[in-house]
N, C-alpha and C positions, 0 to 999 in steps of 0.2 A: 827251234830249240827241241832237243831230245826229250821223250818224256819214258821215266822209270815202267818196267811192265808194273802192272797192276793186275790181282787175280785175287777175285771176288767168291767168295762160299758166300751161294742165294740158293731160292727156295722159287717154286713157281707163284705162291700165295705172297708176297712179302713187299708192301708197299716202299719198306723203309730201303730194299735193296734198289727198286725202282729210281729212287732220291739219288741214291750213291751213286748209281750210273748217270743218272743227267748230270748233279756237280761233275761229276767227272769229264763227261762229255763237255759243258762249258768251259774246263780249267786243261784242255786240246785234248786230252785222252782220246785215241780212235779204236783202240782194242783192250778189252778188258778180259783176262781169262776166266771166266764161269767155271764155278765148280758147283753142281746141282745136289746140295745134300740131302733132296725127296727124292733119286731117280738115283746115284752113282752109290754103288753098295760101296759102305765103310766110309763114304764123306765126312758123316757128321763126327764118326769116332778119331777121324784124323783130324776136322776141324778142330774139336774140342783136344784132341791129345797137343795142338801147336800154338793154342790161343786159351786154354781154361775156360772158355767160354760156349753157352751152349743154342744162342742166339743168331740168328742170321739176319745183316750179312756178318761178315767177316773180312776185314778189308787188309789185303798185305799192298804196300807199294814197293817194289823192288823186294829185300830183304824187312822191310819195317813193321811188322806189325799194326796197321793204325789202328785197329777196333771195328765198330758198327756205323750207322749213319751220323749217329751224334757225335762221335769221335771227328770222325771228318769233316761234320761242319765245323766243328771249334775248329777245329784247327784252320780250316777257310776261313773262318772269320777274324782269327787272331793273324790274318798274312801268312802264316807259317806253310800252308797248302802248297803255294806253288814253288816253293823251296824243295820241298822234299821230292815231288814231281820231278826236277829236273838236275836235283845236286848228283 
C-alpha cells in the first residue's frame, strides 16, 4: 500500500520528534522528509508562518497538517492514522 510523503520540522534536541519518527516507522513510513529548524536558516519562520505553531516537531502528511507528537498519537489511537497514510 502507498504511503502519503511525510515531512517533519525536528530539532537535533527533541525527544517528542524522535516518538513521531518510530510511530511513523511502525505504521510502514520508510522516508520522512526532515526539515532541521536549528541548522536550515528561515525553518522555524516558515514552520511557524504554515502551522501558527512554534513547537517542534511539526508533522505534515501529504498536504494535512497533523500537528506535534500528540497529535499523531491521537490520531493513531483513535484508527484514523493509517487512513490518512494512505488515502
Amino acid at each position: 500500500m502507498p504511503v502519503k510523503p511525510v515531512k517533519m520540522y525536528t530539532s537535533a534536541v527533541c525527544p517528542y520528534c524522535n516518538m513521531a519518527k518510530a510511530l511513523l516507522k511502525q505504521k510502514g513510513v520508510s522516508a520522512i522528509e526532515e526539515i532541521r529548524v536549528d541548522t536550515a536558516a528561515g525553518a522555524r519562520d516558515t514552520m511557524i508562518g504554515l502551522t501558527g505553531r512554534r513547537t517542534v516537531p511539526q508533522i505534515f502528511i501529504g498536504e494535512t497538517h497533523v500537528g506535534g507528537f500528540d497529535d499523531l498519537n491521537a490520531l493513531n489511537r483513535a484508527g484514523k492514522l493509517d487512513a490518512l497514510l494512505t488515502d
